[in-house]
Phi, psi and omega in degrees: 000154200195128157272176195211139158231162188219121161227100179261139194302125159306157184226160189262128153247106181324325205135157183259148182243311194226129183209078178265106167105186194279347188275355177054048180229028166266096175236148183227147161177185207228149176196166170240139165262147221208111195308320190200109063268185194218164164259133205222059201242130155274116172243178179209132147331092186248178167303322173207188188295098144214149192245146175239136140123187179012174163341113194255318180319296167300302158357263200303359153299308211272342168290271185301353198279315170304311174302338176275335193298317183255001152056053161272134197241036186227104192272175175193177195259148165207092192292131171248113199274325172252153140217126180331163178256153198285147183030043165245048158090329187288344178081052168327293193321301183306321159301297226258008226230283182313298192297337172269344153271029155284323186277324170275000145245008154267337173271015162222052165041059158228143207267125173239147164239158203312315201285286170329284175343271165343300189283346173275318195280008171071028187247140190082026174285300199293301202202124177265046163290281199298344172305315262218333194278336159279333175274317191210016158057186185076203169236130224239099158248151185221048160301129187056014186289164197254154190266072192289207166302317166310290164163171185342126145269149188269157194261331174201155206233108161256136141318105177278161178279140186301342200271322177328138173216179199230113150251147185253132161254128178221116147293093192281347153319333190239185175192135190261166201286156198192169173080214191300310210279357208246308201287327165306319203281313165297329160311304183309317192263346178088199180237198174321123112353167184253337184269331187283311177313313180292305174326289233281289191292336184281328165309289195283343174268353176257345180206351161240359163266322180304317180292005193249335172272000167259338162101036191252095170277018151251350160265018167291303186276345157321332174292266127034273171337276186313320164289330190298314171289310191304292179311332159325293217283326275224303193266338204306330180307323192249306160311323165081039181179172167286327152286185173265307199266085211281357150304317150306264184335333169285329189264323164268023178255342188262282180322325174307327192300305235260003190141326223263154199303320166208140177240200150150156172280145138273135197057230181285323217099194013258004157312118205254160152203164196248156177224114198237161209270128136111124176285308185311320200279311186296327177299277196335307194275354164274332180257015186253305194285331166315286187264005130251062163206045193285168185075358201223175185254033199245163183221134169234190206212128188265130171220164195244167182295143169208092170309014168204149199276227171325120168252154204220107147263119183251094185280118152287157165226141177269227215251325171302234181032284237255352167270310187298299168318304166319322199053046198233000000 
């Protein structure tokens, strides 16, 4: 008998590069993995199928959609102790989707890899960030990337730099758009022009993987910037700004004035983030940031680059042990 924890990463999703024609069902796009918040799930062998803690609803969804599929027969308990916070840009859903179907097939020993998982859980249709972000962390692009059966391959993986750091602006007042509303809003608009796409990939292949393999953050994050606006403007109909949140937007037109290397929202929103040199650096502009949004409902969070995906702790358990969790 063998417990299992899982801790998967929150991701930045930087932008879309390729959205291409009116069905808009060409995608490209950039992303980051972001040490916290995290999905946070503990499992076990129990006597029958059951879930606890966090987003429970989904959980216990996203559980069975594995057991019928892999017509699995070893239950088991699965407590959820962290979970990302839901439709504010971090990619929740997708964390939380892998790790429990990951924890249920490895304890009934079947070897899956996350890009089959994903592509069964109906995840990663749109952008393979959130996949790529849970198998191998860093920074993630998947412009032109190939469509297998499954889902998205991201076409290339950098290494971020660790000293680099990310503050999240988060408006707790909001919730970015998502579901039923999120699939109208890519219906309503169609897609990318052929010239705002060709802008888009020459910005991120000419100028932010090159500057990001040399470790040259202001021209990365200009790069960063400049795709975040187009794509902003790009979205504006339906957000109704270039950002969702113009509490966020005041705070990244002040930070852009003041230093920071990049700015832009992730994903729908309404999480805004700054990509700044530096922890010291990083302190000065939260507290800067702080006081003028004192009153307000926005917060921010210092996070660091987190270059590796998912971690899986693996317990054997003996007979006690494993009688005492069951209560069996």
């Amino acid at each position: 008998m063998k417990s299992i924890k899982i801790t998967a990463p929150a991701r930045l999703h930087l932008g879309f590069v390729g959205l291409e024609g009116q069905s808009a069902k060409t995608h490209g796009a950039l992303g980051l993995a972001i040490d916290q918040p995290a999905t946070v799930l503990e499992a076990h062998h129990y006597p029958k199928w059951k879930v606890s803690g966090n987003a429970l609803n989904k959980a216990v969804k996203h559980m069975n959609t594995v057991r019928a599929v892999f017509s699995l027969r070893q239950p088991i308990y699965i407590k959820s102790i962290q979970s990302i916070p839901e439709h504010i840009g971090l990619g929740s859903g997708t964390q939380l989707a892998l790790s429990v179907a990951t924890v249920c097939m490895q304890l009934n020993d079947h070897d899956v890899s996350p890009e089959m998982i994903s592509g069964l859980l109906g995840r990663g249709a749109r952008s393979g960030i959130g996949t790529a972000a849970f198998s191998k962390g860093g920074f993630l692009v998947d412009c032109q990337a190939e469509k297998t059966r499954y889902a998205r391959v991201i076409s290339k993986r950098i290494e971020f730099p660790d000293g680099w750091r990310i503050i999240l602006i988060i408006d707790e007042s909001y919730q970015g758009i998502h579901d039923e509303t999120e699939v109208n809003a890519f219906e309503s608009l169609g897609g990318f022009s052929t010239k705002l796409s060709t802008d888009l990939k020459d910005v991120l292949l000419n100028q932010v993987v090159p500057a990001l393999e040399v470790r040259d953050i202001t021209a990365f994050g200009n790069g960063i910037s400049l795709i975040q606006k187009q794509v902003g403007d790009f979205f504006k109909p339906v957000q109704g700004g270039r950002f969702l949140s113009q509490r966020v937007a005041d705070v990244l037109d002040y930070a852009e004035r003041n230093g920071a290397a990049g700015i832009g929202q992730s994903s729908w929103g309404p999480t805004g983030f700054i990509i700044i040199d530096g922890t010291a650096a990083a302190l000065r502009m939260k507290s800067n940031l702080e006081k003028l949004s004192s009153g307000s409902d926005v917060r921010f969070d210092i996070r660091a680059p987190r270059n590796s995906g998912a971690t899986i702790e693996v317990e054997h358990l003996d007979a006690l042990a494993h009688q005492a969790m069951t209560g069996n």
